[in-house]
PDB file with SEQRES, HELIX, SHEET and CRYST1 records, atoms N, CA, C and O in Angstrom:
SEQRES   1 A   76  UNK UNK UNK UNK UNK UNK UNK UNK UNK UNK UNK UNK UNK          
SEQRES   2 A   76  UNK UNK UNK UNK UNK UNK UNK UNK UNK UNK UNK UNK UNK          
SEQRES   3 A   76  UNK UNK UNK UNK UNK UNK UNK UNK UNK UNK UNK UNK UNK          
SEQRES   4 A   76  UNK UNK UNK UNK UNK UNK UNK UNK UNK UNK UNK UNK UNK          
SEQRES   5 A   76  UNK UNK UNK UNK UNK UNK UNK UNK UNK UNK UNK UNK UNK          
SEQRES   6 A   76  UNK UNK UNK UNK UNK UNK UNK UNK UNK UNK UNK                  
HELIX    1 AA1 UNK A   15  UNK A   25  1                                  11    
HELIX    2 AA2 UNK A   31  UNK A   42  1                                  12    
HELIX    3 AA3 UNK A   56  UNK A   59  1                                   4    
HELIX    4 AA4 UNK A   69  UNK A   71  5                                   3    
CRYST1    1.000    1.000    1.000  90.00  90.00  90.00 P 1           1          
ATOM      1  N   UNK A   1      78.016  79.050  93.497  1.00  0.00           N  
ATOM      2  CA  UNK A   1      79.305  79.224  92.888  1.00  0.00           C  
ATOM      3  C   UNK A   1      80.353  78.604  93.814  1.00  0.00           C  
ATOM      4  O   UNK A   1      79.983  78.334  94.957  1.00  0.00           O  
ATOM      5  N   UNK A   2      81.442  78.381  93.509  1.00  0.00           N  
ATOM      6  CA  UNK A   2      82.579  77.116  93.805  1.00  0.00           C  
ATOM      7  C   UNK A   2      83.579  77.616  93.568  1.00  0.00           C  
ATOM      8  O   UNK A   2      83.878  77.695  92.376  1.00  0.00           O  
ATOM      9  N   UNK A   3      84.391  78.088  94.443  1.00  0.00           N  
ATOM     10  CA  UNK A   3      86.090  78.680  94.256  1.00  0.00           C  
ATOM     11  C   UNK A   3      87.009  77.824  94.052  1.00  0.00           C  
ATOM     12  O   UNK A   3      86.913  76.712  94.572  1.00  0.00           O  
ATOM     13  N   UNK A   4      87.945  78.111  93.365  1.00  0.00           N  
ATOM     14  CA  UNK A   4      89.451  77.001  93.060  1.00  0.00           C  
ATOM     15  C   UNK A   4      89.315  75.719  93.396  1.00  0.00           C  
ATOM     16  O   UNK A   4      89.253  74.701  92.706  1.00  0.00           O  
ATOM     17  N   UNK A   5      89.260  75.988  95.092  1.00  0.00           N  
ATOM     18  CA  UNK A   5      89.073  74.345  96.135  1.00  0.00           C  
ATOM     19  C   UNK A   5      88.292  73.881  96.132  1.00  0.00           C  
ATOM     20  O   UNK A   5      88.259  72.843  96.793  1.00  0.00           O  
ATOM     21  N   UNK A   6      86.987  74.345  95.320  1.00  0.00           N  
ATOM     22  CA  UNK A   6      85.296  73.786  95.421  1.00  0.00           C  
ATOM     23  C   UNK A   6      84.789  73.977  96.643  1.00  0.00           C  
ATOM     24  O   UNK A   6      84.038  73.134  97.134  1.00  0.00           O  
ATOM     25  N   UNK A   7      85.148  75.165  97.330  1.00  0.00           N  
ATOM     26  CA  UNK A   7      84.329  75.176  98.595  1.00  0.00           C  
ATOM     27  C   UNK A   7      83.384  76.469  97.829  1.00  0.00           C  
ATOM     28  O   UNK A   7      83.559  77.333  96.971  1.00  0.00           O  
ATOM     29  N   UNK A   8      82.513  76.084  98.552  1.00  0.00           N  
ATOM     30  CA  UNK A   8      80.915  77.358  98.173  1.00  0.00           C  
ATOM     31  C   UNK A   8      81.431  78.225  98.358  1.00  0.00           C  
ATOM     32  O   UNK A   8      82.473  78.285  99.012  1.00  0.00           O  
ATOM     33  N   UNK A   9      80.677  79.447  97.676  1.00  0.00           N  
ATOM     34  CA  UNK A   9      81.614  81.047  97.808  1.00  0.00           C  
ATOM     35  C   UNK A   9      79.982  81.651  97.829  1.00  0.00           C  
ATOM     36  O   UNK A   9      79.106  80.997  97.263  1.00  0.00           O  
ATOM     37  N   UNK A  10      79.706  82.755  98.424  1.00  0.00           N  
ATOM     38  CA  UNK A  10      78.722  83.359  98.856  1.00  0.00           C  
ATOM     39  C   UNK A  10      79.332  84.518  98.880  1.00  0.00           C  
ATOM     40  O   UNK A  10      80.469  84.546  99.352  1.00  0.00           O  
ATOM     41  N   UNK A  11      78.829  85.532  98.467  1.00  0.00           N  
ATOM     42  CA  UNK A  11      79.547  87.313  98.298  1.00  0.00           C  
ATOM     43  C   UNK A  11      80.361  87.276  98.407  1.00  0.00           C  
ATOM     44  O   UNK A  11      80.941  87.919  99.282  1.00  0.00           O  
ATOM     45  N   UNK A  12      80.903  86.538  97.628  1.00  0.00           N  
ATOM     46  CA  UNK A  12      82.873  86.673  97.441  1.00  0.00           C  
ATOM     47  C   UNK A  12      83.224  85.775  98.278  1.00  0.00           C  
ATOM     48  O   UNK A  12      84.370  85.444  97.974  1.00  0.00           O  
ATOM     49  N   UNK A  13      82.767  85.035  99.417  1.00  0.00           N  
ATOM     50  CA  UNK A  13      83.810  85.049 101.134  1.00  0.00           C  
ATOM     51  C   UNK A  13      83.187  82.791 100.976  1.00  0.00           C  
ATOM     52  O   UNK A  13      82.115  82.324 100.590  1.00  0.00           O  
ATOM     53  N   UNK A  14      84.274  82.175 101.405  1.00  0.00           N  
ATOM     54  CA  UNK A  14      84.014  80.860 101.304  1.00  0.00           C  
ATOM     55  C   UNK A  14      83.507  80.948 102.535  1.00  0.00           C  
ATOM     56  O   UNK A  14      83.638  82.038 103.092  1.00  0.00           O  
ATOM     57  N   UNK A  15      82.750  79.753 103.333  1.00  0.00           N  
ATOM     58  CA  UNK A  15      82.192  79.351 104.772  1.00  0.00           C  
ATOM     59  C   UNK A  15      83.015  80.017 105.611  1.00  0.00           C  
ATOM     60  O   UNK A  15      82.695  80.890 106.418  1.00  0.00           O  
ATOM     61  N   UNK A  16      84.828  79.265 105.239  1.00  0.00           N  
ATOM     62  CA  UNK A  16      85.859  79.599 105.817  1.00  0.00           C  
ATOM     63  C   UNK A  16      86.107  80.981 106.396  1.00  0.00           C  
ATOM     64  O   UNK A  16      86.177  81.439 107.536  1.00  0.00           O  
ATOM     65  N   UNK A  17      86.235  81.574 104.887  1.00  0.00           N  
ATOM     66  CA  UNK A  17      86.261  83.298 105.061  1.00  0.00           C  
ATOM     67  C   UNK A  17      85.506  83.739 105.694  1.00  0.00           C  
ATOM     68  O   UNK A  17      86.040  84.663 106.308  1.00  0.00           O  
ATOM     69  N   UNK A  18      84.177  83.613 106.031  1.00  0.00           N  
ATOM     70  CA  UNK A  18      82.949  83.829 106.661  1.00  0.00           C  
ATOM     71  C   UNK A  18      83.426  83.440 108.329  1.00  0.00           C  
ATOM     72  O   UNK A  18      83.885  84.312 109.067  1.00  0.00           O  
ATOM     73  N   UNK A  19      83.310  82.558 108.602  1.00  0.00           N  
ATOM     74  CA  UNK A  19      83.780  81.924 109.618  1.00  0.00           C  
ATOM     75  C   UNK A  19      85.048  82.742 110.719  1.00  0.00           C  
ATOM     76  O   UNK A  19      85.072  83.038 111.914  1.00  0.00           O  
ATOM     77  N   UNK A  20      85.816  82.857 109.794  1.00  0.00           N  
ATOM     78  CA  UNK A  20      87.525  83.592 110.676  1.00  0.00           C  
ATOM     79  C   UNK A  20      86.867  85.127 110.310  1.00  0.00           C  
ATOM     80  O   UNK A  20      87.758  85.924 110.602  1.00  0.00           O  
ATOM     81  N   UNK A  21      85.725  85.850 109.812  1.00  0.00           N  
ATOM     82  CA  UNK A  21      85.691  86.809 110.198  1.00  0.00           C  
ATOM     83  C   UNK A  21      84.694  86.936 111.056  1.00  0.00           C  
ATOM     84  O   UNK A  21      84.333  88.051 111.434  1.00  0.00           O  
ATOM     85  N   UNK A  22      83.972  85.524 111.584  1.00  0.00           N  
ATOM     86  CA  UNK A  22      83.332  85.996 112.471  1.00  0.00           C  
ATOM     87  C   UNK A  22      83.769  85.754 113.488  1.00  0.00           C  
ATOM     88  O   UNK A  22      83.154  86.195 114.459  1.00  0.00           O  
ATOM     89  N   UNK A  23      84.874  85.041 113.698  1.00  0.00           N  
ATOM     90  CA  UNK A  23      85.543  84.756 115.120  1.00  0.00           C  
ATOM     91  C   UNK A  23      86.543  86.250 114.780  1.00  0.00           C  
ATOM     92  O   UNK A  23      86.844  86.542 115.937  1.00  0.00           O  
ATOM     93  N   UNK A  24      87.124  87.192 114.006  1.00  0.00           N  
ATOM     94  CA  UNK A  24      87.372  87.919 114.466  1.00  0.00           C  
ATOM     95  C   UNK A  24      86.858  89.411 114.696  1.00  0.00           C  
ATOM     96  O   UNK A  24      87.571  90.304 115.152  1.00  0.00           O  
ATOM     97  N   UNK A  25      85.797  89.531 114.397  1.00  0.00           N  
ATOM     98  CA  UNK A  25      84.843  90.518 114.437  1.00  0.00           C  
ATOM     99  C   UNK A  25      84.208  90.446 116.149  1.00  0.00           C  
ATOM    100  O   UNK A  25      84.322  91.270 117.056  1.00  0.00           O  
ATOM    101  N   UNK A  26      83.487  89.035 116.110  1.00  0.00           N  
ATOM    102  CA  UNK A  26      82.689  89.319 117.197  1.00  0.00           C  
ATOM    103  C   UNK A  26      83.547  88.152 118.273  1.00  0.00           C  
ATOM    104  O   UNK A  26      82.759  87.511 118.968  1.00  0.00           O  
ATOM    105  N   UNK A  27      84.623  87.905 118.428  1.00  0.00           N  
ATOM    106  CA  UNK A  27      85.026  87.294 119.284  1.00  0.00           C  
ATOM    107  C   UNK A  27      86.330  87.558 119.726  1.00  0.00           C  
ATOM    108  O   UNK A  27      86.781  86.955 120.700  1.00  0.00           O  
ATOM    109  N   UNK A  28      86.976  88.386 119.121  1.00  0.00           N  
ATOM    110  CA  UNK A  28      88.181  89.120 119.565  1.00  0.00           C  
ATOM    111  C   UNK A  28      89.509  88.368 118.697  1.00  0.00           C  
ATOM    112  O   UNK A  28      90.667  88.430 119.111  1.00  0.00           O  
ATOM    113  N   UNK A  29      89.210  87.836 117.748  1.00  0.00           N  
ATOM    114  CA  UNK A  29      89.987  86.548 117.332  1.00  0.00           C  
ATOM    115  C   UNK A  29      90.485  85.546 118.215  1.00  0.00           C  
ATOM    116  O   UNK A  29      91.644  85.135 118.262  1.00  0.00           O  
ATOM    117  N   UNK A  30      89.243  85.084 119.108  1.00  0.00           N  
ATOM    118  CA  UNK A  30      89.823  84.042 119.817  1.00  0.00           C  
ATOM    119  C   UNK A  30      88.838  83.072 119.320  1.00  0.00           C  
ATOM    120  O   UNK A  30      87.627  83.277 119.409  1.00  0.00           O  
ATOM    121  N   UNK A  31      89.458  81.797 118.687  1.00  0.00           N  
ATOM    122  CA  UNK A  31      88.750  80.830 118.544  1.00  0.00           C  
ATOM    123  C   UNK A  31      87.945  80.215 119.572  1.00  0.00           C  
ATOM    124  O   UNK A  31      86.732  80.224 119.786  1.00  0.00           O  
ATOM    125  N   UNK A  32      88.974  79.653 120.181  1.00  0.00           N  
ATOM    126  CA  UNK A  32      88.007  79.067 121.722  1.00  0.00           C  
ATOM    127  C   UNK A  32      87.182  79.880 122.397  1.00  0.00           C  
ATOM    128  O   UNK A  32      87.041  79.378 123.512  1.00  0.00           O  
ATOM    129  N   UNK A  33      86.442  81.062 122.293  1.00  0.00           N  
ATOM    130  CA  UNK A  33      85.677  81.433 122.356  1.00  0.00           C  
ATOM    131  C   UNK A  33      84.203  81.243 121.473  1.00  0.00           C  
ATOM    132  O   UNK A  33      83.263  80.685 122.040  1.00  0.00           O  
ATOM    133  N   UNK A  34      84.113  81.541 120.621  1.00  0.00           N  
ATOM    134  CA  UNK A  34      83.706  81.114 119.415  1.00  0.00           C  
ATOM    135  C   UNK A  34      83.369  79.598 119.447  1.00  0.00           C  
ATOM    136  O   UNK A  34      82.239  79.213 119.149  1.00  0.00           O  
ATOM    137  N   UNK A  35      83.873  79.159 119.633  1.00  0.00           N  
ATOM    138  CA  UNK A  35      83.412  77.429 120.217  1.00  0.00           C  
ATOM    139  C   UNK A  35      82.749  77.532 121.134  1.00  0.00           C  
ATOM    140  O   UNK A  35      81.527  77.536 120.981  1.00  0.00           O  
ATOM    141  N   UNK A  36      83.359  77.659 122.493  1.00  0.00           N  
ATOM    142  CA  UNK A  36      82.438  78.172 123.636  1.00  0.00           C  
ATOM    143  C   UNK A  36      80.770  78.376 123.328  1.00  0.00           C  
ATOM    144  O   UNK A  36      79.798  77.771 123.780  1.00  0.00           O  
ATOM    145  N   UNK A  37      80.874  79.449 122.397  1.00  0.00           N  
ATOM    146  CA  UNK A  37      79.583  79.975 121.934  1.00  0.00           C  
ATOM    147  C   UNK A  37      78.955  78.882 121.188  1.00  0.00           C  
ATOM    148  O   UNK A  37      77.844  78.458 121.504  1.00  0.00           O  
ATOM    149  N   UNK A  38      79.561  78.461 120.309  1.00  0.00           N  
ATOM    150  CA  UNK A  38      78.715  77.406 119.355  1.00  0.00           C  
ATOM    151  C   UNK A  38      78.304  76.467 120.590  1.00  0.00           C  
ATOM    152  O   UNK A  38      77.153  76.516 121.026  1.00  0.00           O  
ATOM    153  N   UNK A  39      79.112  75.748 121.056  1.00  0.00           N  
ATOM    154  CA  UNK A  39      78.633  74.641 122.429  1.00  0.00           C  
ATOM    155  C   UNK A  39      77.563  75.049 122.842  1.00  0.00           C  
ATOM    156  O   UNK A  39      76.540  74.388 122.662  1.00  0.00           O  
ATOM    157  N   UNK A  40      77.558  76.037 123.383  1.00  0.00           N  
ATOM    158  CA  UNK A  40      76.889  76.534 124.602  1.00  0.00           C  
ATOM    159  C   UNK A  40      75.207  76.689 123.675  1.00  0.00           C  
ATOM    160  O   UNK A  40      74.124  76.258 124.072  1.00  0.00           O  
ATOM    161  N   UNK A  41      75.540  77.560 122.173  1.00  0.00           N  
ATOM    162  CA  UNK A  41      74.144  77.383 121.753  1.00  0.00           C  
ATOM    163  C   UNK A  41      73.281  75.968 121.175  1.00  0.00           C  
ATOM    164  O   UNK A  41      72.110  75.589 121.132  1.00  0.00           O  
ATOM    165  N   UNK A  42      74.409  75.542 120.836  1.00  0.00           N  
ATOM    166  CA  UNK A  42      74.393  73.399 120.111  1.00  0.00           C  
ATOM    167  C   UNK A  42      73.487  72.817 121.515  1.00  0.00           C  
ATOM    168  O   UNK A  42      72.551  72.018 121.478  1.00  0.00           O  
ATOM    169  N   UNK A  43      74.133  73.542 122.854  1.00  0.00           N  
ATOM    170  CA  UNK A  43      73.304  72.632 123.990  1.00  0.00           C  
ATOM    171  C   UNK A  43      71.934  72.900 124.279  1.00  0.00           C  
ATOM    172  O   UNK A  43      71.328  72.247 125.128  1.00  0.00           O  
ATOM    173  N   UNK A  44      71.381  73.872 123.587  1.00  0.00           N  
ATOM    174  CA  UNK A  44      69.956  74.521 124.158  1.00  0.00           C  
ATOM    175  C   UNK A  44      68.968  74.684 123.136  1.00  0.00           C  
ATOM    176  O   UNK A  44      67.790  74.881 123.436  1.00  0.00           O  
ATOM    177  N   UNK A  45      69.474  74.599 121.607  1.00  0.00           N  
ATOM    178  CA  UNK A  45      68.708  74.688 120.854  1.00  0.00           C  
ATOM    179  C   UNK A  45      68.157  73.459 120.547  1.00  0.00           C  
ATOM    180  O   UNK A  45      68.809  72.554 121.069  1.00  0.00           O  
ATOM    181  N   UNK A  46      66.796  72.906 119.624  1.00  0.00           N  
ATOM    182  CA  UNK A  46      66.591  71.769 119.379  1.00  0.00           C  
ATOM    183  C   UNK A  46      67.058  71.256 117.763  1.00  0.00           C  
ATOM    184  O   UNK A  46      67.376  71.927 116.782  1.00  0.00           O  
ATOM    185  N   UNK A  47      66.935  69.638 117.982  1.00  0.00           N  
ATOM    186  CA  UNK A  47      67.873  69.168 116.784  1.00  0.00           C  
ATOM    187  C   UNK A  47      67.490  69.967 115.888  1.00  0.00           C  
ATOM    188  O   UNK A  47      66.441  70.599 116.013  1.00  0.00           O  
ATOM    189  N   UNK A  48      68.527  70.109 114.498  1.00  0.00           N  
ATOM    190  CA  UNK A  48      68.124  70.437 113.011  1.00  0.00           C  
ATOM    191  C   UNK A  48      67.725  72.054 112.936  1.00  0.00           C  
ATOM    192  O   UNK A  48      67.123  72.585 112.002  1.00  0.00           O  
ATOM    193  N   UNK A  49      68.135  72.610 113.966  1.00  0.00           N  
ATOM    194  CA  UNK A  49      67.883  74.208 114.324  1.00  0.00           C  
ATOM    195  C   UNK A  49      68.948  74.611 113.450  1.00  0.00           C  
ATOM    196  O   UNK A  49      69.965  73.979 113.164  1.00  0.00           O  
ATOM    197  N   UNK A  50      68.515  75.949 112.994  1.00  0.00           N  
ATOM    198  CA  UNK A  50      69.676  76.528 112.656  1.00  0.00           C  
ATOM    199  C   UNK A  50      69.976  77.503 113.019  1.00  0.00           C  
ATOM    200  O   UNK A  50      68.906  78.113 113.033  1.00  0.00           O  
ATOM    201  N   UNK A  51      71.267  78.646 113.602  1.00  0.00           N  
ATOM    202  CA  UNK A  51      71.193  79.595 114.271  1.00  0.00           C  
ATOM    203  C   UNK A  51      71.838  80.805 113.380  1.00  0.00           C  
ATOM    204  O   UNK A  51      72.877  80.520 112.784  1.00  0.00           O  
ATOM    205  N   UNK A  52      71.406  81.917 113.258  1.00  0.00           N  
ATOM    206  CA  UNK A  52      72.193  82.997 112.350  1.00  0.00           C  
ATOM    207  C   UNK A  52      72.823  84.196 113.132  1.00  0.00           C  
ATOM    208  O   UNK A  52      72.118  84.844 113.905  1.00  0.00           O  
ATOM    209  N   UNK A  53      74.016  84.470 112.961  1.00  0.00           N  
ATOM    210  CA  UNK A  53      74.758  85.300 113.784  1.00  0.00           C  
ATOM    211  C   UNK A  53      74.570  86.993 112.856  1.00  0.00           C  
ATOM    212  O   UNK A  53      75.314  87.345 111.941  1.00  0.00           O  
ATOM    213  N   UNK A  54      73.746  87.565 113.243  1.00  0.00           N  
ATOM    214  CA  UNK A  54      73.669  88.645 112.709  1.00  0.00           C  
ATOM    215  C   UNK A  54      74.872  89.507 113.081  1.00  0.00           C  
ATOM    216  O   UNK A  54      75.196  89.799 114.232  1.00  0.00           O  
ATOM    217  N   UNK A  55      75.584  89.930 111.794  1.00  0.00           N  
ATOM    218  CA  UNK A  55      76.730  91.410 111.619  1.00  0.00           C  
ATOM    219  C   UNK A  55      76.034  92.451 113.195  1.00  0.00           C  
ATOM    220  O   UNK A  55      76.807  92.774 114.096  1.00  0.00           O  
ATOM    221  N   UNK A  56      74.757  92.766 113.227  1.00  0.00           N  
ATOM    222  CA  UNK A  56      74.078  94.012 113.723  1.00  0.00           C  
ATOM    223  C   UNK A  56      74.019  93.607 115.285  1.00  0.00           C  
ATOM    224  O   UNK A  56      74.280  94.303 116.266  1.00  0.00           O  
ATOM    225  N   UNK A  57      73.626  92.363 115.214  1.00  0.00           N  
ATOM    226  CA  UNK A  57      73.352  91.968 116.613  1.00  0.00           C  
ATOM    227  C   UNK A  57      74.992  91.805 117.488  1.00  0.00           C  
ATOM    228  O   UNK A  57      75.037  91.518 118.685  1.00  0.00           O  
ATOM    229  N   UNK A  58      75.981  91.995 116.821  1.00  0.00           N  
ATOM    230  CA  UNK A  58      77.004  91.872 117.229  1.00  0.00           C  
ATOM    231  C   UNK A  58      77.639  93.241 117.575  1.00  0.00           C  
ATOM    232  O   UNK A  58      78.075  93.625 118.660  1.00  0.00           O  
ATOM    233  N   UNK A  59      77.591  93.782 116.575  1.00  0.00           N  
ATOM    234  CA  UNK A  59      78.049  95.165 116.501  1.00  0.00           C  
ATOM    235  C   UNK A  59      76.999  96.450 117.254  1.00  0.00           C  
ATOM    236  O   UNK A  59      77.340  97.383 117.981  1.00  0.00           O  
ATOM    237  N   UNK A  60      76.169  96.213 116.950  1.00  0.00           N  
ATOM    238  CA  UNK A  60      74.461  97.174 117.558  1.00  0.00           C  
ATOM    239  C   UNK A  60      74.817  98.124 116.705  1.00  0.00           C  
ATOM    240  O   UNK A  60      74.861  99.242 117.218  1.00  0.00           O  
ATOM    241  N   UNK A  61      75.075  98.068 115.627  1.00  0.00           N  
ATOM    242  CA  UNK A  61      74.785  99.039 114.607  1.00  0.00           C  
ATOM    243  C   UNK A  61      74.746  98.161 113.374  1.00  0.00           C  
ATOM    244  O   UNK A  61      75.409  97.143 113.174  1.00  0.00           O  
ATOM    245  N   UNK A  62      73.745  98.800 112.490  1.00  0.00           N  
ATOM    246  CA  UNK A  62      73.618  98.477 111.049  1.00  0.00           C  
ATOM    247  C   UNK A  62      74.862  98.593 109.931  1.00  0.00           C  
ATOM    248  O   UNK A  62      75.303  99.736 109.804  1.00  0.00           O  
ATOM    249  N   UNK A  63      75.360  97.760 109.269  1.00  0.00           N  
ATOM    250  CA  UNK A  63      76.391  98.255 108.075  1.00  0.00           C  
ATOM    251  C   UNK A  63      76.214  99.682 107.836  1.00  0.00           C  
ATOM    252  O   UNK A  63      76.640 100.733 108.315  1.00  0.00           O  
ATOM    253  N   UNK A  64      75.261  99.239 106.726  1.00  0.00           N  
ATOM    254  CA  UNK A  64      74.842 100.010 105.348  1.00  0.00           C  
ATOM    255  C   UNK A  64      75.285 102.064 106.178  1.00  0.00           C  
ATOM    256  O   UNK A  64      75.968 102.910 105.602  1.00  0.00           O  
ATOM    257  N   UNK A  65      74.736 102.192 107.287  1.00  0.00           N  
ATOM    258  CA  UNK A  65      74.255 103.511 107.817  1.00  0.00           C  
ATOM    259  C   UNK A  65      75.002 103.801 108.746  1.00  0.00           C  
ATOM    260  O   UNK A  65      75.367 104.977 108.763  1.00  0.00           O  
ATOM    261  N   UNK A  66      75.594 102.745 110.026  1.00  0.00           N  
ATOM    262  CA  UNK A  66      75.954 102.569 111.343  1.00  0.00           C  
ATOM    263  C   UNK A  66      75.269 103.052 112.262  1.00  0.00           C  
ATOM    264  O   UNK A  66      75.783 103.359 113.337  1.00  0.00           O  
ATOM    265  N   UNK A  67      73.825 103.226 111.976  1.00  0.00           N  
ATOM    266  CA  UNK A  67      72.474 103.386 112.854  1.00  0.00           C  
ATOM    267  C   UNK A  67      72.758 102.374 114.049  1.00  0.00           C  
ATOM    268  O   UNK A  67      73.344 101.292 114.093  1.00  0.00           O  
ATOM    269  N   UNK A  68      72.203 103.046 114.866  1.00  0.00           N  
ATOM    270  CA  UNK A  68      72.035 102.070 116.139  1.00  0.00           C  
ATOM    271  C   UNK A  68      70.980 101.393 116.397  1.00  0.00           C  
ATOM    272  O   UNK A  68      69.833 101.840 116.366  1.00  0.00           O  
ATOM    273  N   UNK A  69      71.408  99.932 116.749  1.00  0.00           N  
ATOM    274  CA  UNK A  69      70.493  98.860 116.331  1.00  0.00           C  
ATOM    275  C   UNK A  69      68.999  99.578 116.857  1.00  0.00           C  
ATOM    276  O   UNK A  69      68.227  99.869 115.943  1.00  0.00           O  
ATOM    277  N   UNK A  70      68.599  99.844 118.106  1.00  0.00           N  
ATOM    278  CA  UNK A  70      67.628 100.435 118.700  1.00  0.00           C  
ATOM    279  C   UNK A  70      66.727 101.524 118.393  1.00  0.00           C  
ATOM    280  O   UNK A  70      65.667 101.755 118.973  1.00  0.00           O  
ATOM    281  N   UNK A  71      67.379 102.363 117.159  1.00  0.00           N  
ATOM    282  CA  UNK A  71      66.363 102.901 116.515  1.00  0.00           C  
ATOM    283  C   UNK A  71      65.910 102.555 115.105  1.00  0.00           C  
ATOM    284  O   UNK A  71      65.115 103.201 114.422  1.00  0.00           O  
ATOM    285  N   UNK A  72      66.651 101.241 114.723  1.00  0.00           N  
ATOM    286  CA  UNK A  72      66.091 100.778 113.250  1.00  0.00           C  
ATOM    287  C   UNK A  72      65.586  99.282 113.584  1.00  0.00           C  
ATOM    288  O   UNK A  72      65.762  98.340 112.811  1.00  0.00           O  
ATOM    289  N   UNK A  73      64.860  99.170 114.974  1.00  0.00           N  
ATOM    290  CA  UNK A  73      64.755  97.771 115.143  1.00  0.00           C  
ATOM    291  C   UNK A  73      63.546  98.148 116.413  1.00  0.00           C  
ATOM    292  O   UNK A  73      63.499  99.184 117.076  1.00  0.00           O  
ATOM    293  N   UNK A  74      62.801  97.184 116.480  1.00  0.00           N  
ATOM    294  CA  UNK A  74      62.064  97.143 117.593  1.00  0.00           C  
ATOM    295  C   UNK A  74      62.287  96.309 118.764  1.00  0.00           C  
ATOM    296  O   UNK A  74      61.614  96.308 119.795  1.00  0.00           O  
ATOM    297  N   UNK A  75      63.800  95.256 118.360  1.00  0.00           N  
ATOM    298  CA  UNK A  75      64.133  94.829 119.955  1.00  0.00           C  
ATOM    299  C   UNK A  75      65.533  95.622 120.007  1.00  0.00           C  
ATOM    300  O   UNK A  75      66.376  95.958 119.175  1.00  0.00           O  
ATOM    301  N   UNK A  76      65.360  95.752 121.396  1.00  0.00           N  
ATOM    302  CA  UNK A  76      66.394  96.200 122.321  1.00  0.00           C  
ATOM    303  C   UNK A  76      67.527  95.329 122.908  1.00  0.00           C  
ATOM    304  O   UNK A  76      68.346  95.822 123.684  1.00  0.00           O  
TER     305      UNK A  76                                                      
END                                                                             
């Protein structure tokens, strides 16, 4: 699905939307951080990788429950 501007829309939220809430969720709303991070993982992973920023792995708790990552997960 394709919003107004034709950018992809995924559960409501464009890349964009997705994006500025993950620089402000897990990065304090600092962009240049958030870059930092992308760099830093762009330099170590191999080509055509793709990397997924898990909600949980950020937070250490689950949405749905706000369980802590460590007892609904087997890594620590």
């Amino acid at each position: 699905m394709s919003d107004a501007a034709g950018q992809e829309v995924q559960g409501d939220l464009t890349e964009e939307e997705k994006r500025q809430n993950v620089i402000r969720l897990a990065f304090g709303g600092r962009t240049e951080l958030y870059d930092e991070f992308c760099k830093a993982v762009s330099d170590v992973i191999p080509p055509d990788t793709t990397v997924v920023l898990r909600g949980s792995a950020v937070t250490g708790t689950r949405w749905k429950d706000r369980a802590v990552r460590r007892r609904w997960s087997g890594h620590q």
